[in-house]
C-alpha positions in Angstrom: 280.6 126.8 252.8 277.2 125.0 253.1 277.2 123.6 256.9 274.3 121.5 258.6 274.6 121.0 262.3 272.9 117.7 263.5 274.2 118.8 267.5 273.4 122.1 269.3 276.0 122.3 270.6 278.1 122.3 267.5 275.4 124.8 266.0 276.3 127.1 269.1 280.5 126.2 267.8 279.2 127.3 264.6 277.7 130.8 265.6 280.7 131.2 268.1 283.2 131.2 265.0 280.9 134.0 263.1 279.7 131.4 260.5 276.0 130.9 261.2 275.6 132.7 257.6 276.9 129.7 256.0 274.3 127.2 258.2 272.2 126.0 256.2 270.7 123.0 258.3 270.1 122.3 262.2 267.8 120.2 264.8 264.5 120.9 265.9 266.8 121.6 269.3 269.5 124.3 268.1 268.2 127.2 270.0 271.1 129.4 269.8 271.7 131.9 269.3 268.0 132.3 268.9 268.0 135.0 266.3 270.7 134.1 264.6 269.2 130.2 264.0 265.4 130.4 263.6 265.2 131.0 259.7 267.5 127.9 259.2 266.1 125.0 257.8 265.5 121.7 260.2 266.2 118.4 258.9 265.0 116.3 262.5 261.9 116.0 263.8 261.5 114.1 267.6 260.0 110.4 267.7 257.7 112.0 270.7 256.5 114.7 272.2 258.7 115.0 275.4 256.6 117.7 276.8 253.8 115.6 277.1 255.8 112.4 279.1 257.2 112.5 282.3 260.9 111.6 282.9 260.5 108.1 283.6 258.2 108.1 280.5 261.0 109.7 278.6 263.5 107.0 279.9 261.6 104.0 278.8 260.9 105.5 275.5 264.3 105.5 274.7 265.4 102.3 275.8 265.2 102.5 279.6 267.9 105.4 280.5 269.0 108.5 280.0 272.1 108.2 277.9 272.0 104.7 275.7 268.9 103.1 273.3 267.6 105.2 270.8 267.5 108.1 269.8 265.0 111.1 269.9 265.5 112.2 266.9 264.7 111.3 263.3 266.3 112.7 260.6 264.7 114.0 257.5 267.1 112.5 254.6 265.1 113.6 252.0 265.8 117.5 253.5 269.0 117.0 254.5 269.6 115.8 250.6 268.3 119.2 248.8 270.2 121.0 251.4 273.4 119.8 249.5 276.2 120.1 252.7 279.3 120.5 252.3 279.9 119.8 255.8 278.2 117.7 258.4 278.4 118.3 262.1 277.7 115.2 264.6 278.4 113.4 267.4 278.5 109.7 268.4 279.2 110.5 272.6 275.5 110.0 273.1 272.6 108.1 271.4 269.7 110.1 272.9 271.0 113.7 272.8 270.9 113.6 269.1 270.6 112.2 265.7 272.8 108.9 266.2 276.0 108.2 264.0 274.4 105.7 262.7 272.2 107.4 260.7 273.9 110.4 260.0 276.6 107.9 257.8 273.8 105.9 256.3 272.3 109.1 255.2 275.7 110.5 253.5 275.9 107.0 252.1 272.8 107.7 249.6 273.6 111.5 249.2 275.1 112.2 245.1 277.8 114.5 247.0 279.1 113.1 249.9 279.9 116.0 252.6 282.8 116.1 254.7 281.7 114.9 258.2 283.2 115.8 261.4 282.0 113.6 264.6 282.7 115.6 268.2 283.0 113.8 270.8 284.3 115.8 273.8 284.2 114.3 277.6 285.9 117.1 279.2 286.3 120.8 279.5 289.5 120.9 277.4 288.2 118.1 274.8 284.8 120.9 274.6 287.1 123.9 273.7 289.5 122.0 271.6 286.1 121.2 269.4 286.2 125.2 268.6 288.9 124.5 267.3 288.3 121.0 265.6 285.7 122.8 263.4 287.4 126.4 262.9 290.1 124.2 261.5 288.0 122.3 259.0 285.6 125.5 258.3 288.6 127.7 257.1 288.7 129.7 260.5 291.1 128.2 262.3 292.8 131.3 263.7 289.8 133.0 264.5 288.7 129.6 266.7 292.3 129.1 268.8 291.5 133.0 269.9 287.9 132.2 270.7 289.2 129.2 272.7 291.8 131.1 274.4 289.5 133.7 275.7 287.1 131.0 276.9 290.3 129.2 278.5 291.2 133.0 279.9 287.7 133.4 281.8 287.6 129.7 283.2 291.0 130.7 284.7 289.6 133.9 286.2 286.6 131.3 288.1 289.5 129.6 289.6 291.1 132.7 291.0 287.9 134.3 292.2 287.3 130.9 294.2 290.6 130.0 294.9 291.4 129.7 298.7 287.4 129.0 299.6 285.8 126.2 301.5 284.7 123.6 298.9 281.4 122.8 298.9 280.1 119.1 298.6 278.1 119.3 295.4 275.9 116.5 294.0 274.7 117.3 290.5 271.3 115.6 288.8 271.3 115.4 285.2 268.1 113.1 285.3 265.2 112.9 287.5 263.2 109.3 287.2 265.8 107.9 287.0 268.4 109.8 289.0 271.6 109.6 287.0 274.7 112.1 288.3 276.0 114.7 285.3 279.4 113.5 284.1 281.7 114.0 281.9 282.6 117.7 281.8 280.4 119.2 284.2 282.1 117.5 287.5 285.4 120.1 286.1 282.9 123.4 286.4 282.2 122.1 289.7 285.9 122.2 290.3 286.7 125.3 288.6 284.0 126.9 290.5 285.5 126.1 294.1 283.1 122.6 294.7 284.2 119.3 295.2 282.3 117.3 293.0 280.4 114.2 294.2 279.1 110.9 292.6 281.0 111.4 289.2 284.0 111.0 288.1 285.6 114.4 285.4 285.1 112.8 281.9 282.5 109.7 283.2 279.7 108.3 281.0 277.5 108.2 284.0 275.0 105.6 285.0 272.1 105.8 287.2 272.3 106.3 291.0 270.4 105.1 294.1 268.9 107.5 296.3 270.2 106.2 298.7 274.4 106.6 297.3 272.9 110.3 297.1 271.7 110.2 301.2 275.0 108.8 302.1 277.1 111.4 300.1 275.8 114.5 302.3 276.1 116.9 300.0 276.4 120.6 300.8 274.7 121.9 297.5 272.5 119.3 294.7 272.4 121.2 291.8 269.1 120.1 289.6 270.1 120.6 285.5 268.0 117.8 283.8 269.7 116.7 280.4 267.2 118.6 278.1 264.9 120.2 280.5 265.1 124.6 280.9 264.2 125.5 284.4 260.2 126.0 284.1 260.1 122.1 282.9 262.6 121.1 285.7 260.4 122.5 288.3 257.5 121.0 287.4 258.9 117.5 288.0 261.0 118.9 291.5 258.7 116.6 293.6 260.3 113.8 292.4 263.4 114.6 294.3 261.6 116.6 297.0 259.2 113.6 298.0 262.3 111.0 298.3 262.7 109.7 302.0 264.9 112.0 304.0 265.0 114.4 301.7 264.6 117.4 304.5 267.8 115.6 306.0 270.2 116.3 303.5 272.5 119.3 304.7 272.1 121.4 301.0 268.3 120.8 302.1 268.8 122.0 305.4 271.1 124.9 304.1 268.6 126.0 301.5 271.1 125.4 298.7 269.4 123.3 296.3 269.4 125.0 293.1 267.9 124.6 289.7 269.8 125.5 286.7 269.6 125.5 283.0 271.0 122.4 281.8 270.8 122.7 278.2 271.9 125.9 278.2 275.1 125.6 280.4 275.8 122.4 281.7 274.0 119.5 279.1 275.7 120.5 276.1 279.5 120.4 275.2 279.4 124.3 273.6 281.2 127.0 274.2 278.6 128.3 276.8 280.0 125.8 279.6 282.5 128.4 280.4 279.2 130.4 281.5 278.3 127.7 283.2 281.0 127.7 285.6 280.9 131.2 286.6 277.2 130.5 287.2 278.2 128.0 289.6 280.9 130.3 291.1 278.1 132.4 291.9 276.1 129.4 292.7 278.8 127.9 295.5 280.7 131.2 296.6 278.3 134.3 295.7 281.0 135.0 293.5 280.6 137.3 290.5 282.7 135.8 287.4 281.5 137.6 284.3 277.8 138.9 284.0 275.4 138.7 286.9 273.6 135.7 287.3 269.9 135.5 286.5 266.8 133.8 288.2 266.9 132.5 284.8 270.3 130.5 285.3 270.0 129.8 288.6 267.2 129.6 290.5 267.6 129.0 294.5 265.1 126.4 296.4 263.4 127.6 299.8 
């Protein structure tokens, strides 16, 4: 079957199920596994360079915000045509993380063979490993994907255990810098699972942006710093924008030395099956608690 991915996070899904054989399309961004994707053809190409912007340069390119206007990608019809899919993979939950709905159907619109698309659009932990499912289902694999979901469902449940009876942490998390926007939908559950009480966001929320000040008055115990698209190196560089905010040195996580920087995209941005790691990195994160592998400087770095 002849698949094209137009979300990383559904490339990940694909790779997860064994089927990154039959991918024969992807974004710029699908990164992983990194082996596995980088002889596969790319059908997007970004409307700027992001490296090159700041993040409030990056939020008023695409309409002023982090999660609405449009998007950053562009997609290469003409490619995506010769590729002749048999199946598309989307998403319409967010119109800056990826090639926007819109496009994708006007594209399949003016394609000879119209491919079967399949739009995910997961807001919470469950609704992320139900998608394994979602496409094992429609790729043939179906079997194959319900046990991949139940071992992912299996070591979330062992993060609950290992922090289960432990003082819960109050834990801000900021998925955006300039502005500062709180990370919603499914990553205020991790937080949970991980023995944290999750601030500021709501489990399944399309955030909007948040005053400094809402974050000042919340106290939080830990502020977790996973930028929507930013890997650690990127995230740092920008760390004065939070830093130089009045009565930063005030906030308790501050004074605690527990302000950590994370890798969004790879565990907390994206609705793949590596959110499960992302929890047990926060279990090591809130509680020193080993779920899984040991935790890298890579995955989390610690402030101070």
């Amino acid at each position: 079957m002849r698949i094209v991915s137009l979300l990383p996070a559904a490339t990940n899904i694909v790779a997860d199920l064994g089927l990154v054989a039959d991918l024969v399309g992807r974004t710029h961004e699908c990164d992983w596994p990194p082996a596995a994707v980088a002889s596969v053809p790319v059908v997007t190409r970004a409307e700027f360079d992001a490296d090159a912007l700041s993040s409030r340069e990056i939020s008023q390119s695409v309409g002023g915000s982090a999660h609405s206007g449009s998007s950053l990608y562009t997609l290469d019809t003409e490619a995506l045509a010769a590729l002749a899919p048999e199946v598309l993979l989307t998403q319409d939950l967010c119109q800056v993380c990826a090639v926007s709905y819109e496009s994708v159907t006007r594209a399949v619109r003016v394609m000879d063979t119209g491919p079967r698309v399949l739009s995910l659009e997961p807001k919470t932990l469950d609704d992320v490993l139900d998608c394994l499912v979602t496409v094992g289902d429609l790729l043939g694999v179906r079997e194959r994907a319900e046990r991949r979901r139940a071992d992912l469902r299996g070591r979330l449940a062992e993060v609950r255990r290992r922090t289960q009876g432990r003082p819960r942490p109050r834990v801000v998390a900021v998925e955006w810098l300039d502005p500062l926007w709180p990370a919603g939908h499914w990553v205020p559950e991790q937080i949970t699972a991980a023995g944290g009480e999750p601030l500021l966001a709501e489990p399944g929320e399309h955030t909007e942006p948040m005053t400094w000040e809402a974050v000042r008055e919340a106290r939080p115990d830990v502020v977790l710093v996973l930028p929507c698209g930013f890997p650690p190196e990127r995230t740092l560089t920008e760390l004065d924008l939070l830093t130089s905010l009045p009565g930063w040195d005030e906030l308790p996580a501050v004074q605690a030395g527990t302000v950590w920087v994370l890798d969004g995209p790879a565990y907390f941005n994206r609705p793949g099956p590596r959110v499960v790691r992302g929890a047990e990195v926060l279990a090591h994160v809130l509680h020193g608690v080993r779920a899984g592998d040991p935790v890298t400087e890579a995955e989390a770095r610690r402030l101070g």
